[in-house]
C-alpha positions as CSV (number, residue, x, y, z in Angstrom):
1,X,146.9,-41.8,112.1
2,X,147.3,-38.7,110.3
3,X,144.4,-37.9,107.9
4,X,143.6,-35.8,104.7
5,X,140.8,-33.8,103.7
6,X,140.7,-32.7,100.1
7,X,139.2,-29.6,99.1
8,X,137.2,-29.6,96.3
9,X,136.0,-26.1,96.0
10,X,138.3,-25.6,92.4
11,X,136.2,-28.2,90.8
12,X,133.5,-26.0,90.9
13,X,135.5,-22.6,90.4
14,X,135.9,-24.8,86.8
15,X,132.1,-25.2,86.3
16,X,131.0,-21.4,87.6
17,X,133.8,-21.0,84.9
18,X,131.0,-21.3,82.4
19,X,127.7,-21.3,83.7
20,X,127.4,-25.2,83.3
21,X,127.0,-28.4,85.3
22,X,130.3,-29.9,84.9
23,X,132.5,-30.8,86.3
24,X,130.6,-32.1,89.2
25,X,132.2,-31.3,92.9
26,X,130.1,-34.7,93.6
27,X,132.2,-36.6,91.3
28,X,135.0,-35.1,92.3
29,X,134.2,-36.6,96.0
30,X,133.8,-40.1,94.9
31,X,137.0,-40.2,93.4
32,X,138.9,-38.3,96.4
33,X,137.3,-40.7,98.2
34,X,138.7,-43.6,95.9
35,X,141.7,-41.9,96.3
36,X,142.2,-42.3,100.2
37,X,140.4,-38.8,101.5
38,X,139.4,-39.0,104.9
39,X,137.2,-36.1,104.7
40,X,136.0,-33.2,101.6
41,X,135.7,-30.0,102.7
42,X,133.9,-27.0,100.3
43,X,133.7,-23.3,101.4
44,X,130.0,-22.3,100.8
45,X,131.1,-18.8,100.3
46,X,128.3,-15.8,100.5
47,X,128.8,-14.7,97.1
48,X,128.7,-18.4,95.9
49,X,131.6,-18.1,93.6
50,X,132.7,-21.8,93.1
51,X,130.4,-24.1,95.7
52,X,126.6,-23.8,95.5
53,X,123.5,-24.7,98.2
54,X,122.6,-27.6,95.8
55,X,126.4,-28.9,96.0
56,X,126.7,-28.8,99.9
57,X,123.3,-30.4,100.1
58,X,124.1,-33.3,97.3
59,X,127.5,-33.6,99.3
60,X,125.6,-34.4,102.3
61,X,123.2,-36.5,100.9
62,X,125.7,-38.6,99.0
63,X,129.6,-38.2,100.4
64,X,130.4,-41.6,102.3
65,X,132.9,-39.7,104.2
66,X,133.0,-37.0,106.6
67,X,132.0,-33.2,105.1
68,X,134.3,-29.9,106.6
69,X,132.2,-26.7,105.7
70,X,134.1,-23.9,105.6
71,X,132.2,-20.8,106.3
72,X,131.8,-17.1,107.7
73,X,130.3,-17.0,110.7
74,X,127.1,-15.3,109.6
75,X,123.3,-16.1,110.4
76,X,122.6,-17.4,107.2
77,X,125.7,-19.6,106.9
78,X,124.9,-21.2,110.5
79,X,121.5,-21.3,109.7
80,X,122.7,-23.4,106.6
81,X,125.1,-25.3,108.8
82,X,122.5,-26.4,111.9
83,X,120.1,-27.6,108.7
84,X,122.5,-29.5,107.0
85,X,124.9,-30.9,109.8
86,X,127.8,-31.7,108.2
87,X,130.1,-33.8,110.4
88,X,132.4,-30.3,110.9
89,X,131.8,-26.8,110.5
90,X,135.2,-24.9,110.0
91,X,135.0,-20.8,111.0
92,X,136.9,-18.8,108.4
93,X,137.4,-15.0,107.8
94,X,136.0,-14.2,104.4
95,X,136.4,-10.9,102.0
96,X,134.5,-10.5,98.9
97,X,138.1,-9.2,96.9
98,X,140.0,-11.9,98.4
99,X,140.9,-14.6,96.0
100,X,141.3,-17.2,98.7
101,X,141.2,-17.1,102.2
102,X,144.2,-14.8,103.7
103,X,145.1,-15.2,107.0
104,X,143.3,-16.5,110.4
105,X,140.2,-15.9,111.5
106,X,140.8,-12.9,114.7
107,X,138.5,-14.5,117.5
108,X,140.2,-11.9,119.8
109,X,138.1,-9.1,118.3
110,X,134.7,-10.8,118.2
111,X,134.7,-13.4,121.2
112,X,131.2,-13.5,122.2
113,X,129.6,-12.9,119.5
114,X,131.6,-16.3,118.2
115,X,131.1,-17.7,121.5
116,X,127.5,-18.3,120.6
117,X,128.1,-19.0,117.4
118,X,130.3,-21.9,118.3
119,X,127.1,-22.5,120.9
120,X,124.5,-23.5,118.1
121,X,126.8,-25.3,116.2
122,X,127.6,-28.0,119.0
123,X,123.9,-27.5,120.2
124,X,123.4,-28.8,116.1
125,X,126.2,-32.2,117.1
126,X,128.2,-30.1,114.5
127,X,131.8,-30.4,115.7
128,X,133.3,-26.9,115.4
129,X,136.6,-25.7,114.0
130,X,138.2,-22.3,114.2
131,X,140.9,-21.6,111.2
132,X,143.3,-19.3,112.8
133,X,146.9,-18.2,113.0
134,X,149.7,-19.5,114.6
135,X,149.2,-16.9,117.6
136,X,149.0,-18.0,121.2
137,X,146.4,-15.1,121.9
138,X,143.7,-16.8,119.4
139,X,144.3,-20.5,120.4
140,X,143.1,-19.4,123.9
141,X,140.7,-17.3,122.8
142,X,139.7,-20.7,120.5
143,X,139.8,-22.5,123.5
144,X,137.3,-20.1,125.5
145,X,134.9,-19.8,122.9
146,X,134.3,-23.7,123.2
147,X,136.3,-24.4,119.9
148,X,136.7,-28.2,119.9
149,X,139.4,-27.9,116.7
150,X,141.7,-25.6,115.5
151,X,143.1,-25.5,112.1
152,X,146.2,-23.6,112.0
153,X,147.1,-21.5,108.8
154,X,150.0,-23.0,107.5
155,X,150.3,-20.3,104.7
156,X,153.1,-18.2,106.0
157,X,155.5,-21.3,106.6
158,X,154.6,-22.7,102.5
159,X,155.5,-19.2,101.3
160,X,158.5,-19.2,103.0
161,X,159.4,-21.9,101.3
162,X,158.2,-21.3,98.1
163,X,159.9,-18.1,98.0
164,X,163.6,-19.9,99.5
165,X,164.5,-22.2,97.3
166,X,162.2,-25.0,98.9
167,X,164.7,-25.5,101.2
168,X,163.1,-26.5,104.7
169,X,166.6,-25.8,106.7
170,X,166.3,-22.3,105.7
171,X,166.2,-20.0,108.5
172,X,163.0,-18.5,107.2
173,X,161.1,-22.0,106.9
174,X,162.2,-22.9,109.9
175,X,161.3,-20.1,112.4
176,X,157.4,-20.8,110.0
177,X,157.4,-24.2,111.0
178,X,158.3,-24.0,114.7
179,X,155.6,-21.5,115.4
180,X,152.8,-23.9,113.4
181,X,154.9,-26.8,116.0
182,X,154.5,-24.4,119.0
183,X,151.0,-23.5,118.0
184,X,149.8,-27.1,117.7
185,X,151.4,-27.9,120.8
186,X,149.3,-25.5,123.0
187,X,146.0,-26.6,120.6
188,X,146.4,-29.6,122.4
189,X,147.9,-28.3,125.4
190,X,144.5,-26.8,125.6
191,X,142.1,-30.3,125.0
192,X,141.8,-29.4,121.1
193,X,142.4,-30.9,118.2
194,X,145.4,-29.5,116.2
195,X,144.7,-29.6,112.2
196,X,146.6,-27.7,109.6
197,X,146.3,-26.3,106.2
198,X,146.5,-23.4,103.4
199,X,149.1,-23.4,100.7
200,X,150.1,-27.1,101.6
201,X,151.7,-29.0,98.4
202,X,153.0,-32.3,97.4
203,X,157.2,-30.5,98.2
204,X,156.4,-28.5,101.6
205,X,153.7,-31.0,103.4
206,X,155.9,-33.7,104.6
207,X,157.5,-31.0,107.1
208,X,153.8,-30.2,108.5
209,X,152.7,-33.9,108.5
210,X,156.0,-34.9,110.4
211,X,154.6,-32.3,113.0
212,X,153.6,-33.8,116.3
213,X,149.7,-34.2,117.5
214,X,148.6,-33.0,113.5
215,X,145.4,-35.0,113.2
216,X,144.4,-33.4,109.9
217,X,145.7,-31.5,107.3
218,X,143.7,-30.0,104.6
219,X,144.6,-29.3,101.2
220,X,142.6,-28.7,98.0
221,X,144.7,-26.4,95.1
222,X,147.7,-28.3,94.8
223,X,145.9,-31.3,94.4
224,X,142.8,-30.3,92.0
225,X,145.8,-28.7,89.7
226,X,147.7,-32.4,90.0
227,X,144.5,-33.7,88.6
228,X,144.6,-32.3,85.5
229,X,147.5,-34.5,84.9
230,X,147.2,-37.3,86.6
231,X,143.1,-37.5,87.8
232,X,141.7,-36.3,91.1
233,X,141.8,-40.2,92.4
234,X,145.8,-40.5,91.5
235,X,146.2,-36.7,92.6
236,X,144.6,-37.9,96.3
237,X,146.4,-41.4,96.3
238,X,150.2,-39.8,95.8
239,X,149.2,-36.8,98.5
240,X,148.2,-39.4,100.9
241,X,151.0,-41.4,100.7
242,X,153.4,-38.4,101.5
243,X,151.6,-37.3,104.3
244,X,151.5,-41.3,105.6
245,X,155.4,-41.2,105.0
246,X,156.3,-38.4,107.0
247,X,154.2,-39.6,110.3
248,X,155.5,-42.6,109.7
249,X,159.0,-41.0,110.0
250,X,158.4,-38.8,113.1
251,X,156.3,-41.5,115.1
């Protein structure tokens, strides 16, 4: 059955906001898990713009569901991650002027140095995930470095939409969409697990969560701005039951 991870990192871009201690990203993993999340995932990011230490360590400590952590593949970060052992440790590309994460992580480039990376994670019982493109050259390359997941970067099909009328039989969405389909076939093709995520919101995921073999999708924006309206726990509940309608429809 298709399941959700819910990134909470916003919560906390709110509370760096002004220095202070609320909202807490704890909190915000209770009710996500109330909700219906399978799984919180926060980006410790080296300049510690939204997500602190002390919030991946309370999240460990006190999260009754599984913790992603997103994070560059650097000593410190894996020293961090082999300490703390969250259930999944997600590789991503990170730049200090990015605003969010842009585009896959390029294994090609720097296979064995992430080959050993990937090495003291599982050594750790960390299971490891790669966020990368929808190119066949980096799933393999995934695959060689001893990658047990790969989460494909669904951001180039949800601007495609965005930008087309929302329309998933455009051409444009389409052609998106069939290279996340092809890439998650050959994830699992490969004896991966096939996740998905970036830019995912409550009117373009049903056409990723329809998607055969997608274990997990993970989304965190859309739904911390849906909480200002409606609470992170209704935010959570409504996503879920999208995502658990489409399967539905494609199984």
């Amino acid at each position: 059955m298709i399941e959700l991870g819910v990134n909470i990192d916003h919560v906390a871009t709110i509370r760096q906001a002004r220095r202070t201690y609320e909202p807490d990203p704890v909190w915000a993993a209770v009710e996500a898990h109330l909700g219906g999340a399978d799984g919180i995932t926060v980006h410790l990011r080296e300049d510690r713009r939204h997500i602190q230490d002390d919030d991946v360590r309370r999240l460990r400590d006190l999260v009754h569901i599984k913790l992603n952590l997103e994070m560059a593949a650097t000593e410190e970060m894996v020293g961090i991650a082999c300490a703390l052992k969250p259930e999944m440790a997600m590789l991503v590309p990170e730049g200090r002027h990015e605003v969010t994460t842009e585009g896959g992580l390029d294994i090609v480039s720097q296979e064995e140095r992430l080959k050993g990376v990937i090495g003291r994670l599982r050594d750790a019982g960390i299971v490891t995930s790669v966020f990368i493109d929808a190119e066949p050259a980096q799933i393999e390359a995934a695959a060689r470095i001893g990658a047990q997941v790969c989460e494909v970067h669904t951001g180039p099909y949800a601007h495609a939409f965005y930008g087309l009328g929302r329309d998933r039989e455009s051409q444009a969405v389409v052609v998106e969409l069939d290279k996340v389909r092809a890439g998650g076939k050959l994830i699992r093709d490969l004896g991966m697990r096939f996740n998905a995520g970036h830019a995912l919101n409550y009117a373009n995921v049903q056409p990723v969560a329809e998607l055969p073999g997608v274990r997990e999708l993970h989304i965190g924006h859309a739904i911390v701005s849906r909480s200002v309206f409606v609470g992170l726990r209704e935010a959570v509940r409504e996503m879920k039951a999208l995502m658990r309608e489409a399967a539905g429809r494609a199984a």
